[in-house]
N, C-alpha and C positions, 0 to 999 in steps of 0.2 A: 442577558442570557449567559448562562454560566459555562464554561468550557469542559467537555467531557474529558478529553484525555488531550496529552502531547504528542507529538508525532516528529519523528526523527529520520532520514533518511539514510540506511549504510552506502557505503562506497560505491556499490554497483547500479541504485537506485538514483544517487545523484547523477552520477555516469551519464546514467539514460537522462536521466532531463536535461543534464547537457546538453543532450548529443541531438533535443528535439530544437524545431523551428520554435521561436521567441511566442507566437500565441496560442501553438500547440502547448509550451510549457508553462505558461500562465493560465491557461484553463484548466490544468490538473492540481496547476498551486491553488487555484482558486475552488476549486470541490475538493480537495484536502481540507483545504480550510473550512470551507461546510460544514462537512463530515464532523469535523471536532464540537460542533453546537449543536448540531444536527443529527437526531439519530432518521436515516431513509437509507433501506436496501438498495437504491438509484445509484447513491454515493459509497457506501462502504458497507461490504457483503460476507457475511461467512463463509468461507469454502468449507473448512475440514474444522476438526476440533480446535486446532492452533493458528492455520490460515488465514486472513480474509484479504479481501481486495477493495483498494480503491478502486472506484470507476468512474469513468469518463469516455462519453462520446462525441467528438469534435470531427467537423470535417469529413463525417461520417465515417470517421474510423472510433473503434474500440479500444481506449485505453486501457491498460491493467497496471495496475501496481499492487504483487502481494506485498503482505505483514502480517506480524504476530503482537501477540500482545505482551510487556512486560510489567509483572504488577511486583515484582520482587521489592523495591522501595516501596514501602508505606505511605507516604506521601505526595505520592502522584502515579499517574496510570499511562506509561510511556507506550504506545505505538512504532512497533518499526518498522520500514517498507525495504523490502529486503532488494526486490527488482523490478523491473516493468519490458514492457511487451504492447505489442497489438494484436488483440486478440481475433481471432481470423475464423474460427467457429462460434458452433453455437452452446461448446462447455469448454472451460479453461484444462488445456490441455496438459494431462496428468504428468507430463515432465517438468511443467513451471514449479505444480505444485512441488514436487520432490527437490526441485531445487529451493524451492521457499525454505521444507523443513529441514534441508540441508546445515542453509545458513544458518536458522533459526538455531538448531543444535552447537553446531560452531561459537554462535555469540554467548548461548549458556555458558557454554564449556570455558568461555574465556573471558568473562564475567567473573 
């Protein structure tokens, strides 16, 4: 099975899986990793036009990790997960997102 895209995490995204328990963070590396062979809205979801979200539920908590997509090289289709969070409702709360597009602009800009 072929791999759809790369997936890279910025500074603030690793941060968080730092900062989770060891099999909390192994269950998100491991539906990332999914995700990349696997197309299921379970695993990685559109929010907005630029958005989406890993997801993962452990523990019966809701993980989130947004991302956008970079297709700007030709040669591969890089993923970045910009933050993450536990998501506490039942819609991803419109301040993630604006910090998603935040970064996401930032990395264009200095790209």
């Amino acid at each position: 099975m072929q791999q759809k895209f790369e997936v890279d995490l910025l500074e603030e995204a690793f941060k968080y899986l730092e900062s989770l328990e060891l099999k909390h963070r192994e269950k998100i590396l491991q539906n990332i990793r999914r995700a990349q062979f696997h197309t299921d809205p379970k695993l990685f979801k559109k929010l907005t036009n630029e958005i989406w979200e890993f997801r993962t539920l452990y523990a019966g908590l809701q993980y989130r990790l947004l991302a956008f997509w970079d297709k700007t090289d030709k040669k591969e289709t890089l993923v970045l997960a910009t933050h993450g969070f536990v998501k506490k409702t039942s819609k991803v709360d419109k301040k993630e997102i604006d910090k998603a597009e935040r970064i996401r602009e930032i990395y264009f800009k200095e790209k």
